[in-house]
Structures are given as C-alpha cells and as structure tokens.
N, C-alpha and C positions, 0 to 999 in steps of 0.2 A: 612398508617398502614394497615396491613392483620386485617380482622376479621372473625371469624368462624359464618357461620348461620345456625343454627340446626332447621329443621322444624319436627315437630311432627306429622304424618296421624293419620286422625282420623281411626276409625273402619271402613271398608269394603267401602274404597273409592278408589278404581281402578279407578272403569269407571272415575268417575268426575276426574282422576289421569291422564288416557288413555286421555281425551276430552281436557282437559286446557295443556296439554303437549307441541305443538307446542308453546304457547305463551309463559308459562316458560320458555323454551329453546332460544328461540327470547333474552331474555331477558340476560339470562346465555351467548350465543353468542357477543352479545354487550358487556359485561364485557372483554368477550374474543379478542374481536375486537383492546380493547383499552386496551390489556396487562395489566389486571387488576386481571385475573382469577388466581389464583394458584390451586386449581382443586374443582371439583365438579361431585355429583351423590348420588345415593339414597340408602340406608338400604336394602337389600330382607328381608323377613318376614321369610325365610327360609335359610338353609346354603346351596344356591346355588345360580349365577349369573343369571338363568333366574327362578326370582318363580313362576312365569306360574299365577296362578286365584288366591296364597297365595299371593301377591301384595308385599307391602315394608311397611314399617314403617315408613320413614320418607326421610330425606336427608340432606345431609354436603354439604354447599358452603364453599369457603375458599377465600374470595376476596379483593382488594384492596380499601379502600374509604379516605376520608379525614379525617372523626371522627368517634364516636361511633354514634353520633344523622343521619349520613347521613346514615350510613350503617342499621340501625334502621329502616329508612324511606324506604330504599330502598326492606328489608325486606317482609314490611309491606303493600307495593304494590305488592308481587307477585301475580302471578295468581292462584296459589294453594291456596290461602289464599281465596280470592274472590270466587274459585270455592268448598271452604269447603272440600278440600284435606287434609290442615295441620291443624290441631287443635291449633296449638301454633306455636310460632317461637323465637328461643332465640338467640341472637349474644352476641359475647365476641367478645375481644379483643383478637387476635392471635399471637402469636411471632414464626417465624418460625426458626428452629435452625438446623436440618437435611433435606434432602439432602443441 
C-alpha cells in the first residue's frame, strides 16, 4: 500500500537540512531503486521553487511499504530526523486515485 510521510522542519534548520541531505536522498533513491517511490520533495517556505536562506518547511514522501508499522519505522530512521531537521513526522495511509 502507498503511504504519505509528512515531515515537519523545525525552525531555521537549513544548514543541518544542506548537511544530512546526501543521506536522506541515499535513502529516497533506494525506494526508487525498488519501484517503491510514487514521488517525493520538500515545501519551500516561500512561493518559489528555489527559497534561497528562506529554507522549506518540511517535506511529502509518497511510497510503497507492506504496513502502516513498516512505513512508520522507516520514517523514523530518516536522517532528517537524527540530524533535528524535521520536528515530527506523520504517515497515513495513502490511496492514489489520479493520475
């Protein structure tokens, strides 16, 4: 099943965003790897596609797991998490109906 993973940034956490970036994406890659991905990317903090030193607020994955508890887990090891990027991180269950 799809599930949506909604991570939350915390306040004025670029840099540690900039630094653990390689590894989160390692990670999002490997989803992708294994046709797992339906898409993924982050909020800008502003209504523009590069917000420059305004940063982002968070980010949307949208991926494939077996349950709620795996996609939960998997979540919960990101490295945004570890590197105190996301303040939170919430998954649901996703049902994709367009395209």
């Amino acid at each position: 099943m799809w599930y949506a993973i909604i991570g939350t940034d915390n306040a004025n956490s670029l840099e540690a965003r900039k630094s653990a970036r390689p590894a989160h994406l390692a990670r999002l890659q490997q989803l992708q790897d294994e046709g797992r991905m339906l898409l993924a990317g982050p909020f800008p903090a502003i209504d523009t596609e590069d917000p420059g030193p305004a940063g982002f607020t968070g980010s949307l994955i949208v991926a494939e797991f077996s349950s709620l508890a795996e996609a939960q887990a998997w979540a919960g090891a990101d490295p945004y998490l570890a590197a105190g990027v996301y303040r939170d991180t919430m998954v649901k269950p996703f049902r994709q109906v367009l395209p």
